[in-house]
C-alpha positions as a LaTeX table, in Angstrom:
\begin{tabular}{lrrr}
\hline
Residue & $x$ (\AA) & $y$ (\AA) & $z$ (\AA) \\
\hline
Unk1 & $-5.76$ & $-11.94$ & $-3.44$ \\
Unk2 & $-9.04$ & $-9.75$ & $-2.99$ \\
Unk3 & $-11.05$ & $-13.58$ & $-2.54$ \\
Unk4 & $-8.29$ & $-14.78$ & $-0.39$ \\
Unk5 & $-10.00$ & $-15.70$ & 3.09 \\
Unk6 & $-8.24$ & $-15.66$ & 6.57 \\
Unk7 & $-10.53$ & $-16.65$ & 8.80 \\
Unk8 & $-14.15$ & $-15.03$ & 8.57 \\
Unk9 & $-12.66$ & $-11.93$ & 6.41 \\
Unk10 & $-10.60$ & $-11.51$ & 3.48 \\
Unk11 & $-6.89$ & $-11.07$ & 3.97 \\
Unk12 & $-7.74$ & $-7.19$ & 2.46 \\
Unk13 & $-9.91$ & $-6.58$ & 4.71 \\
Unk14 & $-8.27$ & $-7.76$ & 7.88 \\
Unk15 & $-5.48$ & $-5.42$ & 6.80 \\
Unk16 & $-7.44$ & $-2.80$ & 6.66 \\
Unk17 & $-9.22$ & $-3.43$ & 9.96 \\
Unk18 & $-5.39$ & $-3.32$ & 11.47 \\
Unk19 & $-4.70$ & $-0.48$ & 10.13 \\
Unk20 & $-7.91$ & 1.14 & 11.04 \\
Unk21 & $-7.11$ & 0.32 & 14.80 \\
Unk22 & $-3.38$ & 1.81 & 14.67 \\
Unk23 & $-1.44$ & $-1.30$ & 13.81 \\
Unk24 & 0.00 & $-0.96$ & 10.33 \\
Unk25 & 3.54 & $-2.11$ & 11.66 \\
Unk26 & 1.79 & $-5.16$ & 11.61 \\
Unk27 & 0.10 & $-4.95$ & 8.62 \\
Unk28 & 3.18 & $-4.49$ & 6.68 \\
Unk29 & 4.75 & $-7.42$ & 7.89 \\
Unk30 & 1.93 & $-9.74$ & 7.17 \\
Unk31 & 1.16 & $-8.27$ & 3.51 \\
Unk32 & 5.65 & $-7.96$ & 3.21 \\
Unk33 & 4.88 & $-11.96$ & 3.89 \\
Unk34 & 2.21 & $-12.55$ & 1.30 \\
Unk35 & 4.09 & $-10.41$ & $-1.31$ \\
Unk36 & 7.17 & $-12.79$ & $-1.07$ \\
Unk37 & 4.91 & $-15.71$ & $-2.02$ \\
Unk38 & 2.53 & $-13.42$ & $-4.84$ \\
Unk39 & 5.57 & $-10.41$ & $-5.61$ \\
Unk40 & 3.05 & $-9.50$ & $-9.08$ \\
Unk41 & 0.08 & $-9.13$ & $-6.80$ \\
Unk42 & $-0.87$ & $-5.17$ & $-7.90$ \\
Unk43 & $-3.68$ & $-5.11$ & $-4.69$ \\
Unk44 & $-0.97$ & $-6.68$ & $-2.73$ \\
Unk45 & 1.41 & $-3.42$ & $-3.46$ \\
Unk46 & $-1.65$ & $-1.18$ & $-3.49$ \\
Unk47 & $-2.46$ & $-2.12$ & 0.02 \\
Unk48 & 1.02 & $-2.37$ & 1.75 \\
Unk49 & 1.03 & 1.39 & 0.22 \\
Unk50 & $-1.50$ & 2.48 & 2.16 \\
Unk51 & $-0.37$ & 0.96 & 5.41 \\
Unk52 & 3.19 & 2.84 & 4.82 \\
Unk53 & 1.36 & 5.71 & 4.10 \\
Unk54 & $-0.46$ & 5.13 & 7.22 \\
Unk55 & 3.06 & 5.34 & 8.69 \\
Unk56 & 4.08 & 8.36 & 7.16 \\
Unk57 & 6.61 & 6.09 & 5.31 \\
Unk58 & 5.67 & 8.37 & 2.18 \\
Unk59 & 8.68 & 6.69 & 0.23 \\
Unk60 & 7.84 & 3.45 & 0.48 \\
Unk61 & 4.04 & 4.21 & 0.06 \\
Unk62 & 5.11 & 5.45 & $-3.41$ \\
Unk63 & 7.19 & 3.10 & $-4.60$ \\
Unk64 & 4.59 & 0.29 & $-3.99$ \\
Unk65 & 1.76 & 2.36 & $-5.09$ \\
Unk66 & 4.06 & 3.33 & $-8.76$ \\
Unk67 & 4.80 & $-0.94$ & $-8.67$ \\
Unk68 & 1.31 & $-1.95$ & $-8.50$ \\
Unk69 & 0.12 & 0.36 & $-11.14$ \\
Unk70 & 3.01 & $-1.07$ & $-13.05$ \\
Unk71 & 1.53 & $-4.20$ & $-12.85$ \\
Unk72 & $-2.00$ & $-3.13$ & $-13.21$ \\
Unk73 & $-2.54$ & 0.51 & $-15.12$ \\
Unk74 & $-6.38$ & 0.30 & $-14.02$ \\
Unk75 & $-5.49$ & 0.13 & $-10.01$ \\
Unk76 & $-6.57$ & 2.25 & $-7.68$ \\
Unk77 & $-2.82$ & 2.55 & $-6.99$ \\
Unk78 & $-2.83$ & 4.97 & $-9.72$ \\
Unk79 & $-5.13$ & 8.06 & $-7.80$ \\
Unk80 & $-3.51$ & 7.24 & $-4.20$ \\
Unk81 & $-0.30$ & 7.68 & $-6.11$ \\
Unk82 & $-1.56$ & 10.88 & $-7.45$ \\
Unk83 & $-3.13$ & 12.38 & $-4.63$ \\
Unk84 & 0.11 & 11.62 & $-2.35$ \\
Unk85 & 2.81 & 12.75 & $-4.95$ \\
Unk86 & 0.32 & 16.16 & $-5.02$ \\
Unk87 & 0.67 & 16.50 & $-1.01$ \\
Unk88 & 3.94 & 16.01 & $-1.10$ \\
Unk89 & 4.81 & 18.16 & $-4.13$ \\
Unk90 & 2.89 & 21.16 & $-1.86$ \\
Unk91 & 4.08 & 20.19 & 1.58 \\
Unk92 & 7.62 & 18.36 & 1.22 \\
Unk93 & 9.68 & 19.14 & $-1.79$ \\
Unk94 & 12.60 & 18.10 & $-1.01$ \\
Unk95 & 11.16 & 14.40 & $-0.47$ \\
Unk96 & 10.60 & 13.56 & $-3.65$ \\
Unk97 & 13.54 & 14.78 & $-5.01$ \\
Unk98 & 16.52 & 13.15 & $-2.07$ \\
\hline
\end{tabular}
């Protein structure tokens, strides 16, 4: 998926750029899109983390973020998964226990 080009940019880095300018509604639709069509896709989870994240979705971020490294122990998944269960372990206790 990281070579994957849409238009002049990779489909990574256009999602980024969207969330970047405040549109990662958007970006989870397109990459919830391209994960029906690639569902073992570890940067495709990795990345629709972030952009729930990005949404303060922190239940969703996680579960995508503990799927990709699932499917890929070595992705960066695996410290964004870390640093967020850490944050919310601190700030929101109750959230990670419902």
């Amino acid at each position: 998926m990281e070579g994957k080009n849409v238009g002049h940019k990779t489909f990574c880095e256009e999602m980024k750029a969207l969330m970047n300018e405040g549109k990662s509604e958007e970006a989870v639709q397109r990459i919830a899109k391209e994960l029906g069509k690639e569902p073992d896709n570890d940067a495709l989870h990795y990345l629709i983390g972030n952009a729930y994240r990005k949404l303060n979705n922190w239940q969703k971020a996680l579960e995508h973020y503990a799927e990709a490294v699932s499917l890929n122990p070595d992705s960066p998944a695996r410290q964004a998964k870390n640093m967020l269960t850490d944050i919310l372990e601190y700030r929101c206790k109750d959230l990670l226990n419902p």
